[in-house]
C-alpha positions in Angstrom: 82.9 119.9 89.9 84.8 123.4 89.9 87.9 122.9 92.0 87.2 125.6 94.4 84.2 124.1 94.8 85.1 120.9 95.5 88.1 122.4 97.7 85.5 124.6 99.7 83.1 121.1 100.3 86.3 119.4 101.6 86.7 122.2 104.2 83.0 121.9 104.9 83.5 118.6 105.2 86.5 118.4 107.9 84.8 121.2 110.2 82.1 118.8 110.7 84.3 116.0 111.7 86.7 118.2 113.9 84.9 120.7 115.7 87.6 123.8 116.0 89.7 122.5 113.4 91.3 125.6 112.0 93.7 125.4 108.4 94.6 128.1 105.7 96.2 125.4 103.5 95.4 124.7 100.1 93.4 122.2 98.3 96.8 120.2 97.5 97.4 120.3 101.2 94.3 119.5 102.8 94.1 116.5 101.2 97.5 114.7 100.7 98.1 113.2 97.4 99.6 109.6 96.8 103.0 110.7 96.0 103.4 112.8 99.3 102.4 109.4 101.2 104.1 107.3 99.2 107.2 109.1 99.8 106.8 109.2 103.6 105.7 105.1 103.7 109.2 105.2 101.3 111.1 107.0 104.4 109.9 104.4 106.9 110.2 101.4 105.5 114.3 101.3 105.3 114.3 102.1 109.5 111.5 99.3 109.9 113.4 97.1 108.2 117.2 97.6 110.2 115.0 97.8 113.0 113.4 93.8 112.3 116.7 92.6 110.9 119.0 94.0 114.0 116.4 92.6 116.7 116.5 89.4 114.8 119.7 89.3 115.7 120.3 90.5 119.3 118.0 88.9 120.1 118.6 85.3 118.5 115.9 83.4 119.9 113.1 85.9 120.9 110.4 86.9 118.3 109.2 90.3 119.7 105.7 92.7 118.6 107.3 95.2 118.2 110.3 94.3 116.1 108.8 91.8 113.7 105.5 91.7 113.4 104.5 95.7 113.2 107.4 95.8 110.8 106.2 92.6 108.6 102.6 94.3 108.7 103.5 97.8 106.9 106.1 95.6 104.8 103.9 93.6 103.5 101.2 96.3 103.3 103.6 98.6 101.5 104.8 95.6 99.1 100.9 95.1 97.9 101.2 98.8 97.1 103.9 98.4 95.0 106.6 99.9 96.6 110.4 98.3 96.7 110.7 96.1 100.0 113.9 93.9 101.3 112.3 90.7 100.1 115.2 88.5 101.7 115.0 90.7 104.7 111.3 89.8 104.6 111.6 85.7 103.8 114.1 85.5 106.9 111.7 87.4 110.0 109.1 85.0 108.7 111.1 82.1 108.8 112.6 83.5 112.2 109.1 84.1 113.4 108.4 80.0 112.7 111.3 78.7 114.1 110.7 80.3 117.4 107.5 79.1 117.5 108.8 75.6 116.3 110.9 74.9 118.9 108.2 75.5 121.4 106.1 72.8 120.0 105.6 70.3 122.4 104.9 72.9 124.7 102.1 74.3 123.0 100.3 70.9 122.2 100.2 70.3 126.0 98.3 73.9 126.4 101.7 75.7 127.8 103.0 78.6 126.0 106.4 80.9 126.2 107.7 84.1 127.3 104.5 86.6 126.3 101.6 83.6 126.4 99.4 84.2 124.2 99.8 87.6 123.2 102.7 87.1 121.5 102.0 83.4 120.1 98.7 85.5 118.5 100.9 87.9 117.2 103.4 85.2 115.9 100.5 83.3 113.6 99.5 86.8 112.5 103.1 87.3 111.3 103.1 84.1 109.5 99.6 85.1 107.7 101.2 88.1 106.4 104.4 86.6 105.3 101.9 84.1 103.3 103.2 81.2 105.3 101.3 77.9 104.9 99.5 75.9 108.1 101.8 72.9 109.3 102.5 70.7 112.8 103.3 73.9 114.3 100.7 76.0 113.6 98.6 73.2 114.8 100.2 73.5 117.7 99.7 76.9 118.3 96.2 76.9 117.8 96.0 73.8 120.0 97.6 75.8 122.9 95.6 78.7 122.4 92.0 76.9 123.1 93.9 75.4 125.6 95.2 78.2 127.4 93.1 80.1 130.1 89.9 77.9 128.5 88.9 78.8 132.5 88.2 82.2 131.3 86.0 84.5 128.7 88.6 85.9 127.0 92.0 85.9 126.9 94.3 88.0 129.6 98.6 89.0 128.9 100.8 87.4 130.7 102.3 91.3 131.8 101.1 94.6 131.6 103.1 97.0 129.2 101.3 99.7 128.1 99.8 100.3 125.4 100.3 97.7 123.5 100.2 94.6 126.1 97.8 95.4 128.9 94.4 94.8 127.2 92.6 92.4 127.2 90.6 93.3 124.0 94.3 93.3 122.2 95.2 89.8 123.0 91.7 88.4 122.5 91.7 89.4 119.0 95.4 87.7 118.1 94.1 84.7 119.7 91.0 84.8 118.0 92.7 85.9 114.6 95.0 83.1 115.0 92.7 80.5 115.5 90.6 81.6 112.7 93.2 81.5 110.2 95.2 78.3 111.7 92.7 76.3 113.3 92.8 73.1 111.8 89.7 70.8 110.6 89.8 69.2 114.2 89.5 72.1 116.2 86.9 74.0 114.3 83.8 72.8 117.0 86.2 74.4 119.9 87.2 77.8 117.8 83.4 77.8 117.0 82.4 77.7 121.0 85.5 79.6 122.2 84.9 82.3 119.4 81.3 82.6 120.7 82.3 82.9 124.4 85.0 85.4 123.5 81.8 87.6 121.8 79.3 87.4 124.2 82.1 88.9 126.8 82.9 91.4 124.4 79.5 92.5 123.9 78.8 93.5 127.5 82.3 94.7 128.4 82.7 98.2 127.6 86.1 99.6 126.3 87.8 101.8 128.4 90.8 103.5 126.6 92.0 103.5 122.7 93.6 100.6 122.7 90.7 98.7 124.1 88.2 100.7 121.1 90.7 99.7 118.7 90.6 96.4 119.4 87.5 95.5 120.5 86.6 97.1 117.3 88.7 94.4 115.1 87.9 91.9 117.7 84.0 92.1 117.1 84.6 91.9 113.5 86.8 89.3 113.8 84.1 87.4 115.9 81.5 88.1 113.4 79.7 89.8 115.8 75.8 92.1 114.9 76.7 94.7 112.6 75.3 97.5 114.7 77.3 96.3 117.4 80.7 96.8 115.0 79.0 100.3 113.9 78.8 101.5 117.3 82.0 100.4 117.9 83.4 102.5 115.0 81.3 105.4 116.3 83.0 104.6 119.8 86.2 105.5 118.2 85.8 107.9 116.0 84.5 110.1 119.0 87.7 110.2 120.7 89.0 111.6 117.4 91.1 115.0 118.3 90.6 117.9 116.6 94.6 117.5 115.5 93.4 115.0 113.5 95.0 112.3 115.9 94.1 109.8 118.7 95.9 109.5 122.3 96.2 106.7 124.2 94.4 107.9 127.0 92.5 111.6 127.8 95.5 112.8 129.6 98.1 112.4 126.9 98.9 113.9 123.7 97.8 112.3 120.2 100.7 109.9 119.0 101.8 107.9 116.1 100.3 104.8 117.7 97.2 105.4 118.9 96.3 107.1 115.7 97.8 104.8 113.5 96.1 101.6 115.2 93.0 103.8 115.2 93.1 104.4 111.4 94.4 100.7 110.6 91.1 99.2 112.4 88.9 101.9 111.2 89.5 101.1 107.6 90.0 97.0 108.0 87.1 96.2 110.6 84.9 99.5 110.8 84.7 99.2 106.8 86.1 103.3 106.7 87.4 104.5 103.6 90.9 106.0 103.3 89.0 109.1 101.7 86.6 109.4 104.3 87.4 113.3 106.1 88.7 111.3 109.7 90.7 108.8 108.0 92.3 111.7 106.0 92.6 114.3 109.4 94.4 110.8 110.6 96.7 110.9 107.4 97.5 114.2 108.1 98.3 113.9 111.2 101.0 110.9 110.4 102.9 113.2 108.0 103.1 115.6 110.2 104.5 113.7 112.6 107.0 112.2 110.7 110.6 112.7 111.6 113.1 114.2 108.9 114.7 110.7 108.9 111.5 108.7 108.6 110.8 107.8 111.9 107.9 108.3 114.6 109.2 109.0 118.2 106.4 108.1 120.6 107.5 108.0 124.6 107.3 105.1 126.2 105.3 104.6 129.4 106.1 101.3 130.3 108.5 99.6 133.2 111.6 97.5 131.6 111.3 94.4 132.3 113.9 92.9 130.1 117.5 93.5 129.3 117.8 96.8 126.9 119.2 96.5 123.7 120.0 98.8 120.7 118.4 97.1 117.5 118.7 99.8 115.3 115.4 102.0 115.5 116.4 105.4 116.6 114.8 106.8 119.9 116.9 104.8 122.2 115.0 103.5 125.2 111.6 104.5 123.3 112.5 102.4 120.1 110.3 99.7 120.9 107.3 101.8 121.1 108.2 103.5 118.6 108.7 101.2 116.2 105.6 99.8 116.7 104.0 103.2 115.9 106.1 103.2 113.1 104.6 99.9 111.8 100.9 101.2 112.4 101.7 104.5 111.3 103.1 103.1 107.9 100.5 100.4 107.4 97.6 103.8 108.3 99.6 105.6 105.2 100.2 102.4 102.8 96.1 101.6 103.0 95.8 105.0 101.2 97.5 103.6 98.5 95.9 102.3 95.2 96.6 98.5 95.9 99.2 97.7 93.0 98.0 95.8 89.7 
């Protein structure tokens, strides 16, 4: 096809997905090429990584979300699309990540957690499945906890509520879920099998009511296996509350962000089956690089009540760094998946 063509069918293409959407750029810029992402995942990845290895170790026995998993995610992402990571840096949050959940063992086989519940054992196992770490005693353990935790219930509920990231429920019934999918062991699977089902049916008649509940009850109904036009209306769900910035807010009343966009475009792709080419996933690409700080960060505000003692661990954005590096591991991972996966 003639390149002004094909440049005028791309801008046909993004008016239809963002109403109002106004641009004078040029073909180059409309649609970014792989070395202009490459180069801002490149930017990230060296803050994500001080960022992991300095709350490693302030905070010497604490696994956190924020500062190891979201990190591991868009290192490991980044890494399969061939770009340089730490890999001792790496070895050591994984291996960080199983000894803290090691030492809460016996707890977990007797259906009792730690700080975070299961949100954050969820997230742990999900850390160890992308750091290519092998099922043993304590994984077992984990998963035994988990169908033993709040088995009173439908779903799973966090232990607080920080927003965005730990208030819904939809987010920390699809780490439990995920984690007993990929740990469960041979015993369990008649339990994961009715829990999984009870967790669906739920998620079926509960509606979502902000982003982080679309996103996640997005990736939760795959996860569950759920009807495919359930999952497709789903996707649909979220790609409505797509702004015409090419973004996604956390709710009505705030501005688009690094992380609502950059968990939207993540679950789009890996559960709503949405291509990195496709004209939203690109407007969300778009978006990120703008974004982007001049030294490779996202700042996103935080809107949550501290609830534990503040410490510097070597994100910038001071007492928005957590949030922000989470966005900074979504936002990363969102920009890695449109990277040719390396050979």
């Amino acid at each position: 096809m003639n390149s002004r063509w094909g440049y005028w069918f791309a801008c046909a293409a993004l008016l239809c997905a963002f109403p109002g959407f106004v641009f004078d750029a040029s073909a180059e810029e409309l649609v970014p090429s792989h070395e202009v992402i490459k180069a801002a995942v490149a930017k990230s990845l060296p803050l994500l990584e001080t960022g992991a290895r300095g709350s490693m170790e302030k905070r010497k026995q604490c696994f956190t979300c924020h500062n190891q998993a979201l990190p591991i995610m868009a290192l490991t992402t980044a890494r399969s699309r061939g770009l340089t990571i730490d890999a001792e840096n790496l070895r050591r949050q994984v291996q960080f990540t199983a000894d803290f959940l090691a030492k809460n063992r016996t707890n977990y086989l007797a259906g009792k957690g730690q700080g975070g519940q299961a949100l954050t054992a969820g997230y742990a196992l999900w850390t160890l499945e992308m750091g290519g770490w092998k099922s043993d005693e304590t994984t077992d353990a984990v998963a035994e906890y988990l169908l033993k935790f709040q088995n009173d219930l439908s779903h799973w509920k966090p232990q607080t509520v920080r927003p965005p990231s730990e208030e819904s429920l939809f987010t920390v019934s699809y780490v439990a879920l995920r984690g007993l999918k990929m740990f469960g062991t041979t015993g369990q699977q008649e339990r994961i099998s009715q829990r999984t089902a009870q967790v669906r049916q739920w998620m079926l008649k509960t509606a979502a009511r902000e982003t982080e509940d679309r996103v996640f009850r997005l990736r939760a109904l795959h996860g569950a296996e759920a009807p495919k036009d359930e999952i497709r209306g789903a996707v649909r769900e979220l790609l409505k509350t797509q702004r015409a910035d090419g973004g996604w807010a956390q709710l009505v009343s705030l501005e688009s962000d690094a992380y609502a966009t950059g968990t939207a475009l993540v679950a789009l792709h890996q559960a709503g089956g949405v291509a990195t080419a496709d004209p939203a996933y690109l407007g969300g690409l778009r978006f990120l690089l703008a974004k982007q700080l001049a030294d490779g960060s996202w700042h996103v505000p935080t809107r949550s009540d501290p609830i534990q003692t503040y410490y510097e661990s070597g994100y910038p954005h001071s007492e928005d760094q957590f949030i922000s590096i989470t966005a900074a591991g979504w936002a990363t991972t969102a920009l890695a998946l449109a990277l040719p996966a390396s050979q």
